[in-house]
ROMARTOR-318655 format. One record per atom (N, C-alpha, C): x, y, z. Coordinates in steps of 0.2 Angstrom, whole numbers, plus 2048, in hexadecimal, padded with zeros to 3 digits. Last residue first. Layout:
residues N
XYZ/...
END
This chain:
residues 92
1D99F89AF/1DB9F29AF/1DB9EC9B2/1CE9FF9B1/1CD9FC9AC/1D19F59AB/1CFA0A9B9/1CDA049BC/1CDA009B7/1E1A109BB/1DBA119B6/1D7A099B8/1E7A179C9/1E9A149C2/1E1A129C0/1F0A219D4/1EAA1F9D0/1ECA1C9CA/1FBA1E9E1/1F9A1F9DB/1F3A1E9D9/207A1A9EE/203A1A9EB/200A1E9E8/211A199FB/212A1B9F5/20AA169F0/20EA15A08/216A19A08/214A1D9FF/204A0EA09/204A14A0C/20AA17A0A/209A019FF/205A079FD/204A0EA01/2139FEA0B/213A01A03/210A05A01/20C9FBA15/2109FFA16/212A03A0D/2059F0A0D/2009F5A11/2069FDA11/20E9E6A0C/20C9E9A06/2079EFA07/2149E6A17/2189E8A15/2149E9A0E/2079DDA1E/2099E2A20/20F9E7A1D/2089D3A13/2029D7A14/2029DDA18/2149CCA19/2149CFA12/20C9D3A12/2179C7A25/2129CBA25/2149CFA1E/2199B6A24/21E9BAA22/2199C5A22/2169A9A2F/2139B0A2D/2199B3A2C/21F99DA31/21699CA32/2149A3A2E/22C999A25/22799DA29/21F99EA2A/233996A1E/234991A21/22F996A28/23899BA10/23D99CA17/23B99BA1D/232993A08/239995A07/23D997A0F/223997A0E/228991A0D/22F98FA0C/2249A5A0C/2219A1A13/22799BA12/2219A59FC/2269A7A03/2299A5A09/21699E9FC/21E99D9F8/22399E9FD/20D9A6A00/20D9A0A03/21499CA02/20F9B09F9/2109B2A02/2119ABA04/2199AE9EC/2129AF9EF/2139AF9F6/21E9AF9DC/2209B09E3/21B9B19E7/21D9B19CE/21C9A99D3/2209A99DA/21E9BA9C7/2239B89C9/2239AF9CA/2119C09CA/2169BE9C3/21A9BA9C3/2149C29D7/2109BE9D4/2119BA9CF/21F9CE9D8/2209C89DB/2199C39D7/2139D49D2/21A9D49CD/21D9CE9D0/20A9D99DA/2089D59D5/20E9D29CF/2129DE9E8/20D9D69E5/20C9D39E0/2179E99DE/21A9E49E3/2199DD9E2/20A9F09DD/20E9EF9DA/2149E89DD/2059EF9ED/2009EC9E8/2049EA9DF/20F9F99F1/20F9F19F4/20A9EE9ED/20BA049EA/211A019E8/2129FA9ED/1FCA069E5/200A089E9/207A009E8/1EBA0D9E0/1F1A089DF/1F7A0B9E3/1DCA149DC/1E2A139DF/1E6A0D9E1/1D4A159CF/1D3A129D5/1DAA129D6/1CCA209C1/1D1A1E9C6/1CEA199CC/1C2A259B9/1C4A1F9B7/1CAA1C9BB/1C0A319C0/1BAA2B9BF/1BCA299BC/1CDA399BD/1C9A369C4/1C4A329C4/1D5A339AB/1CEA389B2/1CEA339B6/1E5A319A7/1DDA2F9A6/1DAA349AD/1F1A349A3/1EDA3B9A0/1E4A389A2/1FBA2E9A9/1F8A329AE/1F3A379AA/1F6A1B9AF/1F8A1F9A7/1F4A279AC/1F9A0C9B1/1FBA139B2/1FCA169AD/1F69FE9AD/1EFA019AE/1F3A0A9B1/1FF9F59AC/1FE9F69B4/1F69F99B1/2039F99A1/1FF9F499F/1FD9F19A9/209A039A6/205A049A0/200A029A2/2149FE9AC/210A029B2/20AA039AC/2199F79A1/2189F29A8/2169F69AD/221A0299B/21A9FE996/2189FA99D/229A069A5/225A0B9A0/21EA0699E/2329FE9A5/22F9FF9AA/227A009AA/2379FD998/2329F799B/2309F89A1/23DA0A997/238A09993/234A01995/24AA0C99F/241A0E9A3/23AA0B99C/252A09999/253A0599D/249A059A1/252A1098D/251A0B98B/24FA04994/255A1C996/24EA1D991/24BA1698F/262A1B997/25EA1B99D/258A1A99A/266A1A98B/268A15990/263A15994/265A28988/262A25982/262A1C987/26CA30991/267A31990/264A2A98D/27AA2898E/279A27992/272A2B994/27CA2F981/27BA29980/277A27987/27CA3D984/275A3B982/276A33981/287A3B98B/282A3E990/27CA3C98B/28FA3B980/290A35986/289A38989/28EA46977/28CA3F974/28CA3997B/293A50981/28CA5097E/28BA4897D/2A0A4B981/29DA4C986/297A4C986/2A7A50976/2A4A48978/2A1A4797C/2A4A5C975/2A0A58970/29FA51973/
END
């Protein structure tokens, strides 16, 4: 029985910890019950960028920080998207 109750707390945990994931891929515009003509493709460099943005992290921020003519974050947010990518509703 304990056993039970430890495995659903640790369900109910994991649930809590995906739920801001969850509303911040939403409000991203990710939603999987929309149509092919409401789609454009997204990808997890583009995810990435716009979080560091949020942030106030910027290619040019960067740069700066660590004191670089070219940090090639354009080519790791390329690489991204190729590795992993999605449709998400144009709307957003």
């Amino acid at each position: 029985m304990e056993d039970r109750k430890q495995k659903f707390e640790e369900q109910r945990q994991i649930k809590r910890e995906l739920d801001p994931v969850i509303a911040e891929l939403e409000e991203l515009g990710i939603d999987p019950e929309i149509t092919d003509e409401e789609l454009q493709k997204i990808g997890l460099g583009d995810i990435v960028e716009g979080v560091l943005t949020k942030w106030g992290i910027t290619q040019e921020r960067y740069k700066s920080w660590l004191g670089l003519q070219e940090c090639k974050c354009s080519n790791r947010k390329m690489w991204l998207n190729n590795f992993l990518s999605w449709k998400v509703s144009k709307k957003s």
